[in-house]
N, C-alpha and C positions, 0 to 999 in steps of 0.2 A: 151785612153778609150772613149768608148760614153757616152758622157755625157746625153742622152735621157733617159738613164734610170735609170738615179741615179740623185737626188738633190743635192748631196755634193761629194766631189772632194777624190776619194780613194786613201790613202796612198800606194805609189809604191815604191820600192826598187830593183837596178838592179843588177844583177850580171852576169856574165863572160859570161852566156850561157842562161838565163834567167832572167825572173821578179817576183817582188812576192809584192802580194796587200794585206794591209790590211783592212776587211770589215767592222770587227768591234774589238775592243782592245782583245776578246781573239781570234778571227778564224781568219785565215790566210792562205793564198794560193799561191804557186809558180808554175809556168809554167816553168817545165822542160822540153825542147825544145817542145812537145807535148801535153805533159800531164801534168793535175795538181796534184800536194803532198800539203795534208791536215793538217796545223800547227794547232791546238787548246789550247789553253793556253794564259793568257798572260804573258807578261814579266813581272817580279818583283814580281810574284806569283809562289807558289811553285806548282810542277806538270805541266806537259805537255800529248802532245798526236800526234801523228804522225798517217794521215791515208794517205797509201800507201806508194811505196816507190820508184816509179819514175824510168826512162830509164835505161837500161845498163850501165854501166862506168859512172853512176852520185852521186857515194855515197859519193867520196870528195865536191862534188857541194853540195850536200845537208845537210851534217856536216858543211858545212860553213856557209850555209840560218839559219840552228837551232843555229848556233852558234852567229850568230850575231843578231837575236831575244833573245835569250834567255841565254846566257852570255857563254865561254868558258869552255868547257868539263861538256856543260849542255846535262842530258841524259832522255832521252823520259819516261811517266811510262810505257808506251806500243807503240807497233805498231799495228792498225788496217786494216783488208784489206778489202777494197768494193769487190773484186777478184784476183785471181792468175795471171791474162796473163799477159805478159814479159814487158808490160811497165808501169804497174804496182806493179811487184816485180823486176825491174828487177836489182835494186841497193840492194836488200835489204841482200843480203849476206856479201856485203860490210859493211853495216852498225851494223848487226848484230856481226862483227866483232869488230866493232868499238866500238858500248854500248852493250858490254858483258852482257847477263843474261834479256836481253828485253823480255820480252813476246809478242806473235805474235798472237793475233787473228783474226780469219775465222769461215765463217758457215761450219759443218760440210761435208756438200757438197762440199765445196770445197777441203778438205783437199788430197784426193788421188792428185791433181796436186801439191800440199806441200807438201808431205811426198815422192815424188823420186815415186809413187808407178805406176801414168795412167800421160801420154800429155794428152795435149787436141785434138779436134779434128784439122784434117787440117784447116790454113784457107783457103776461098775460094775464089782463084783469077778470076772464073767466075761470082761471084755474077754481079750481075747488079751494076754500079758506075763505079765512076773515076779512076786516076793514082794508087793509094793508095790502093785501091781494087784490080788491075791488077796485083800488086807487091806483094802482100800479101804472094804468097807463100814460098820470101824468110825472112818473119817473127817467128821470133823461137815459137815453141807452146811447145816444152818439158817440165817436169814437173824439180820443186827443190824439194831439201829434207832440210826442217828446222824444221824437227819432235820433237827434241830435246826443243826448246822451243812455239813450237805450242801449242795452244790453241783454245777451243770451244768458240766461241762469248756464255754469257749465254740464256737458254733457257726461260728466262721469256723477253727478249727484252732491257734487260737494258745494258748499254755502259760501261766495265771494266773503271772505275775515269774516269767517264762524267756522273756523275746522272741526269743531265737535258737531255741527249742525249736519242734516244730509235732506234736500227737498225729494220730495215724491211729486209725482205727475197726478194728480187725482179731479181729472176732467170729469165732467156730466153738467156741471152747475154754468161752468164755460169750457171753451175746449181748452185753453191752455192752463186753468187752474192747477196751482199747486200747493201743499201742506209741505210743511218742515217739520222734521224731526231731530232728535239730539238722543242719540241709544245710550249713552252714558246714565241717562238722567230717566228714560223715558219719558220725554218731556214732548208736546206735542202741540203745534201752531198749524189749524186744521184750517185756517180761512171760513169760505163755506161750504165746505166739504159735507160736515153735517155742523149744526149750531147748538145752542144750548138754550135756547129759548125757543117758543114757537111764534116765529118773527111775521107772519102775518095774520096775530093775532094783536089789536092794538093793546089789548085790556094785560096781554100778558108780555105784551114789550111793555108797557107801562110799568109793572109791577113787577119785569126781570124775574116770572117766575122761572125758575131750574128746570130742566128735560132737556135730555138728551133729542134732538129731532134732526130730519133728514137735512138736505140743502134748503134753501128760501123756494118758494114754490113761485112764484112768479118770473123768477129770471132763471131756473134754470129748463135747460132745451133737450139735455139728449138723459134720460131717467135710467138707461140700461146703464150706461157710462156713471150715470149715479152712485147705482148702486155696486157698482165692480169698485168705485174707489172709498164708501163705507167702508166694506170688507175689506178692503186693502188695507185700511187704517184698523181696523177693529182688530186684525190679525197682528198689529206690532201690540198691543196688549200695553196701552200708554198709564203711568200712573197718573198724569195733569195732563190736561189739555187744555187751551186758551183760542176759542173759537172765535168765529167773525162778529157774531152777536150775540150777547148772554154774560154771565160771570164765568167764569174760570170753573173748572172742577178736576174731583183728583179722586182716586182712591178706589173703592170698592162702589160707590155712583155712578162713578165713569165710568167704571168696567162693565159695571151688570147692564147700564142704561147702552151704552157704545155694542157689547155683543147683543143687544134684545134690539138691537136699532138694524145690524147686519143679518142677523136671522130672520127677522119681519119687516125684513123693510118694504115688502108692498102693500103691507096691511096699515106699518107705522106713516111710511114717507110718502108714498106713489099717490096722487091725486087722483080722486074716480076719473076725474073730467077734466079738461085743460088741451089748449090746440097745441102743446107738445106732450100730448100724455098718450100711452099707445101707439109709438111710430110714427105719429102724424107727421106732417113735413113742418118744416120749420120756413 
């Protein structure tokens, strides 16, 4: 970990194929080879909360993280989703199998790639970027169908058993993406809104270097919509935020990196070139 940006020394726990930090006794966060899955809850309290639900073929890996937080054949009150794309849900039918009767909620925009009904758009292995970007095309965009226990995030903002919590709508990256917040704490679970690595660079997802950076560039489609929801987040002024991809960060990093990311974000985020960069149609 860096210690630059943290005062005290974050609780880490390893497992087979990742790690998983805890930030503060109830929020909790594992790096599943890529990406992070959102534990909320603490242990020895009743209720939990699961936001996202991690890579492909990782749903025994992540029965095993909640299991060993939060005691054996302990079962989520919900699963939340910041959005649909495949490394984000992509355990989560596994899991669904596993704690029968979960509830799954998403903004309503998102629901046609959850209900079997639209994919999403290609992604685009011409964007402008690295290895990551280039390979993209062989990343799955199809949709799932978990209709059955789908659910509408509520329309006044508040978090299904997280009353402190409140989601924002912060579409560009997909339409119905969303970030959660907790204004108590200024505490902030940004999805891909903007991430903390630059995810299609492999050298530096390799190496989890730290930076503030826009959304993933390959999967996301509409860049205006992008950058209206940077700004939208950079303006609640978060001391921690725990993105979709990257470590964790907090403090005067997050602040100066977060407002230098909403002031320049066409110089930081926006790709020269990419077949949804400039309006183009999707």
């Amino acid at each position: 970990m860096n210690q630059s940006k943290d005062s005290h020394m974050i609780p880490m726990t390893s497992f087979s194929s990742g790690k998983g930090y805890e930030i503060r006794p109830d929020l909790y966060y594992y790096t599943n080879k890529i990406v992070n899955v959102i534990f909320i809850g603490e242990p020895g309290k009743e209720g939990w909360t699961l936001i996202d639900a991690g890579m492909p073929n990782a749903g025994g890996e992540l029965i095993e993280v909640a299991e060993t937080r939060f005691g054996k054949d302990s079962i989520p009150d919900a699963i939340i989703l910041t959005h649909g794309h495949f490394d984000h849900v992509g355990s989560i039918v596994h899991l669904l199998d596993h704690w029968k009767n979960v509830p799954v909620y998403a903004h309503p925009d998102e629901f046609p790639f959850l209900t079997g009904q639209l994919a999403y758009p290609d992604p685009d292995p011409t964007v402008e970027g690295g290895m990551l970007a280039k390979i993209s095309s062989f990343y799955p965009h199809e949709p799932i169908n978990i209709v059955e226990v789908l659910r509408p995030l509520p329309a006044d903002n508040t978090v299904p058993n997280l009353p402190e919590w409140r989601w924002i709508h912060t579409p560009g990256h997909s339409p119905g993406h969303v970030s959660f917040y907790q204004p108590k704490d200024k505490v902030l679970v940004a999805g891909d809104a903007f991430v903390t690595v630059r995810v299609d660079s492999f050298f530096k997802v390799l190496l989890q270097t730290e930076e503030v950076n826009g959304p993933p560039r390959y999967f996301t489609t509409d860049w205006d919509l992008a950058k209206e929801s940077v700004i939208k987040l950079a303006a609640l002024h978060p001391n921690m935020a725990i993105t979709g991809h990257g470590h964790h960060m907090e403090g005067e990093v997050l602040h100066m990196g977060l407002q230098h990311l909403a002031f320049d974000f066409d110089h930081l985020a926006l790709p020269k070139y990419g077949k949804y960069v400039h309006g183009q149609d999707v």
